[in-house]
C-alpha positions as CSV (number, residue, x, y, z in Angstrom):
1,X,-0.5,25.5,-42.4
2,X,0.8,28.9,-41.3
3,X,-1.1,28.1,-38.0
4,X,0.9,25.1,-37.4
5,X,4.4,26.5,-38.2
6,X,3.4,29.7,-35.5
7,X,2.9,26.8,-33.1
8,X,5.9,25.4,-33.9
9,X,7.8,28.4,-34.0
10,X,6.9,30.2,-31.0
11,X,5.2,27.2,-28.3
12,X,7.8,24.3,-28.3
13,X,11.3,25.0,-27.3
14,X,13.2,24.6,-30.8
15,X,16.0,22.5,-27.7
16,X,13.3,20.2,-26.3
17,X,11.6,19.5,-29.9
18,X,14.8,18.2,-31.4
19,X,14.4,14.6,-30.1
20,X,10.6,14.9,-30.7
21,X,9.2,11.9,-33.7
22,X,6.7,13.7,-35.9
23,X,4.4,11.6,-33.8
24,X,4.8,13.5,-30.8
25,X,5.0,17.1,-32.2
26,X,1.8,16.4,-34.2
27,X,0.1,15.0,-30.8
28,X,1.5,18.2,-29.1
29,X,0.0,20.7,-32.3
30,X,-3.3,19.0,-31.2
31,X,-3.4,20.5,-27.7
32,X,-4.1,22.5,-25.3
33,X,-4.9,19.3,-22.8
34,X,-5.9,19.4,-19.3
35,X,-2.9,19.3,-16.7
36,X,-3.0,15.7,-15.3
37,X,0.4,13.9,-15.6
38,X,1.6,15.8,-18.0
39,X,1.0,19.4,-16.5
40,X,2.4,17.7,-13.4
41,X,5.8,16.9,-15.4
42,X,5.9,20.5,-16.2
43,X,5.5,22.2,-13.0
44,X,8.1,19.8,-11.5
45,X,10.3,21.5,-14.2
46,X,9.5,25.3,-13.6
47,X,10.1,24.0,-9.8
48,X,13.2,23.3,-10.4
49,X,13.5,25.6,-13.4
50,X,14.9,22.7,-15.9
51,X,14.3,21.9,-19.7
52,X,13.1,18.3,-20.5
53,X,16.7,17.5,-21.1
54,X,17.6,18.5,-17.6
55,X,14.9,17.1,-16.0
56,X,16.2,14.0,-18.0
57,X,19.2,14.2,-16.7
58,X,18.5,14.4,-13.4
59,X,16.4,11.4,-13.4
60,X,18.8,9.2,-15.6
61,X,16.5,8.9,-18.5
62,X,16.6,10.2,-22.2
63,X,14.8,13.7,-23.2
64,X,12.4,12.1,-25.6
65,X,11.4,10.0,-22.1
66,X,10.0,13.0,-20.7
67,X,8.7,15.0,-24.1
68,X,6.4,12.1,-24.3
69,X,5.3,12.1,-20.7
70,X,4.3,15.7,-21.6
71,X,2.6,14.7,-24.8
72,X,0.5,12.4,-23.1
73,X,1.9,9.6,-25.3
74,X,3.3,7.7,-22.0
75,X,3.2,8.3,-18.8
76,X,5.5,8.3,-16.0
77,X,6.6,4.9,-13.5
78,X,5.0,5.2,-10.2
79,X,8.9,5.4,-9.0
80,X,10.0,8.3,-11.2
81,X,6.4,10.4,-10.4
82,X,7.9,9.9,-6.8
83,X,11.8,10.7,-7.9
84,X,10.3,13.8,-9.3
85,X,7.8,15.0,-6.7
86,X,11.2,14.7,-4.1
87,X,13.1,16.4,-6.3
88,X,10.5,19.0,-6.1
89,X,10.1,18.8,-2.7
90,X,6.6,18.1,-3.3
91,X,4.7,15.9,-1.2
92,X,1.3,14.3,-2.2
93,X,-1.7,13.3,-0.3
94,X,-4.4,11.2,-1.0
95,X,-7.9,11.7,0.3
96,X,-11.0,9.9,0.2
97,X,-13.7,11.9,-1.7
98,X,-16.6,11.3,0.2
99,X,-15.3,11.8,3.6
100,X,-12.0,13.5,3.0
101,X,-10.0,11.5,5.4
102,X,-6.4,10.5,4.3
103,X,-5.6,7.7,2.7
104,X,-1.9,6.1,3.4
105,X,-0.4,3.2,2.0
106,X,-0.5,0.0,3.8
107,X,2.0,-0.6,6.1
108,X,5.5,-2.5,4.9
109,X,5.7,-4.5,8.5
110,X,2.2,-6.3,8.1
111,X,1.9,-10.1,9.3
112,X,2.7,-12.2,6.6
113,X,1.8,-15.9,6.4
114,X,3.8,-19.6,7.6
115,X,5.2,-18.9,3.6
116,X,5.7,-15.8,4.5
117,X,3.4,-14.0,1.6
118,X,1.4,-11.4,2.5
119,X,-2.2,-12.0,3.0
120,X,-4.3,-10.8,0.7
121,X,-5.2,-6.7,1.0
122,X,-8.8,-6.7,1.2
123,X,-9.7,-9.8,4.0
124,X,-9.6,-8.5,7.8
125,X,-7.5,-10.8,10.0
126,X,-8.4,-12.6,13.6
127,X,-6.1,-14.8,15.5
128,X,-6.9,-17.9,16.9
129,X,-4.3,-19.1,19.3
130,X,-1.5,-21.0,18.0
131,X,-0.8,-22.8,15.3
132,X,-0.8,-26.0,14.6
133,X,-1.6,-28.5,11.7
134,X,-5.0,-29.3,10.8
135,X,-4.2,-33.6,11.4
136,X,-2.9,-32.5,14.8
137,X,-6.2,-30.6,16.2
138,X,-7.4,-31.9,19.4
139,X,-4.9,-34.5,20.0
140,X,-2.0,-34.3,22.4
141,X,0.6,-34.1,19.3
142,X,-1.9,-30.7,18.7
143,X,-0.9,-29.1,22.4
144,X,2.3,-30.1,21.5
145,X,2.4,-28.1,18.3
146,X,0.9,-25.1,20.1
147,X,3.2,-25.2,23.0
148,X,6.1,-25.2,19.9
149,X,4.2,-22.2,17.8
150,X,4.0,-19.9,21.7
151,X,7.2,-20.7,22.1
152,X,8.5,-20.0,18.1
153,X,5.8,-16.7,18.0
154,X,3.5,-18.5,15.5
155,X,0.1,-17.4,15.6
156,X,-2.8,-18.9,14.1
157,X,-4.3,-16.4,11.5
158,X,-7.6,-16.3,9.7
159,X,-9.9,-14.3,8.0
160,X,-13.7,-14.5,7.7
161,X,-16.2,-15.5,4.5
162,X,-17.4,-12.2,3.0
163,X,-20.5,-12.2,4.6
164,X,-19.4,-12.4,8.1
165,X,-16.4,-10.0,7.8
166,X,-19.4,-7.5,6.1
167,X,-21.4,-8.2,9.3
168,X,-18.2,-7.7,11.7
169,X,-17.1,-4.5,10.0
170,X,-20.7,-3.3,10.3
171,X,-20.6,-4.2,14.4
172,X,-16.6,-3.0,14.8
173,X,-15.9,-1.0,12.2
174,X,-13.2,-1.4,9.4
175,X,-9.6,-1.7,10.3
176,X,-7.4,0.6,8.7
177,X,-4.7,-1.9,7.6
178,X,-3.2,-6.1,8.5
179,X,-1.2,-5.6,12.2
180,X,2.9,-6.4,12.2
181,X,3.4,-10.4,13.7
182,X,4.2,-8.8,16.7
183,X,0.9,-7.1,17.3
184,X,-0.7,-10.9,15.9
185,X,1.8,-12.6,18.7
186,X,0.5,-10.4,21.4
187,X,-3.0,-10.8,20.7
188,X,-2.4,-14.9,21.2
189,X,-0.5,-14.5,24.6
190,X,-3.5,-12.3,25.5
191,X,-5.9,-14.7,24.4
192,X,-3.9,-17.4,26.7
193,X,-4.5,-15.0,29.4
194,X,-8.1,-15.0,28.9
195,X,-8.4,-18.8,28.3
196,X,-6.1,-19.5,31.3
197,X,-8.5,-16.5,33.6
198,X,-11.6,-18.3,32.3
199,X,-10.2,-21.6,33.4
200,X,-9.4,-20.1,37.4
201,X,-12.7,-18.7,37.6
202,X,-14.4,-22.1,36.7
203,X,-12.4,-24.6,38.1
204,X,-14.2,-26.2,41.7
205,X,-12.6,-25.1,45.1
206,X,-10.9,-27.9,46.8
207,X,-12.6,-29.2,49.7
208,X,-12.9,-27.2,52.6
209,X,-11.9,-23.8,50.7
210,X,-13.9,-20.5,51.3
211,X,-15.2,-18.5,47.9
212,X,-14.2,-15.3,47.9
């Protein structure tokens, strides 16, 4: 019992453990713990040399919020660990841990479907021309759809079954995140260029005309 009351006495800030539940002091008596989230929470505040109730108050929150962050019996939003680390003036980086590279978020500007929802994170995406509706494919209503879809910077998108985007990740590698529209629109004019090359190329010489 004495043990607990030296604890008490000479470890927590009497300031900080006034909002504290017995909860949360007995959770803290427990310790020491490994840094993680809540060491993190504390060197933010010897950064900026605050108490829990200053830290609190610069992040709009109550004192207990952050006592229990440092107890380990919450843990901080995603948006307040950020608030905090630019508070700091800390930046983080993420790494992978096999090859060390960094590892970013994906980008806000990816392509985003007709509905316009993003595709889902984890397929690869390929255009195909221009879209048009399925019912309209390879009828003259379809060339008219695509002619409408080049001219309104609508590209067909798709993405491959599981095995074949395995297979072309193995041949092309993995790409690091979705392209913008604009990268998606560019690809379709180019593949127009190709199509429209491929057509000149094959197409027979009038009568008369000399290849070159």
């Amino acid at each position: 019992m004495t043990f607990t009351q030296t604890i008490t006495q000479t470890d927590v800030d009497p300031q900080e453990r006034k909002d504290w539940t017995e909860a949360e002091l007995e959770y803290y008596l427990m310790g020491p713990f490994d840094g993680e989230i809540p060491g993190l929470v504390r060197r933010i505040r010897r950064i900026l040399d605050v108490s829990q109730r200053g830290l609190a108050g610069l992040l709009g929150i109550s004192q207990s919020q952050v006592a229990r962050w440092e107890t380990r019996r919450t843990s901080p939003r995603t948006a307040v660990l950020v608030e905090m680390l630019r508070l700091a003036k800390v930046r983080i980086g993420l790494h992978h841990e096999e090859s060390g590279k960094l590892v970013e978020p994906m980008r806000d500007d990816g392509a985003r479907d007709r509905a316009l929802r993003r595709y889902p994170a984890h397929v690869d995406l390929e255009v195909a021309g221009w879209w048009e509706p399925r019912d309209a494919m390879m009828t003259a209503d379809g060339m008219r759809w695509r002619a409408r879809s080049r001219r309104w910077g609508i590209p067909a998108v798709r993405y491959h079954h599981p095995f074949w985007k395995q297979v072309f990740r193995e041949v092309r590698g993995t790409p690091v995140d979705h392209p913008a529209r604009h990268q998606l629109v560019a690809e379709a004019v180019h593949l127009d260029e190709v199509r429209e090359e491929r057509l000149r190329r094959t197409a027979p010489l009038p009568p008369g005309t000399m290849s070159a």
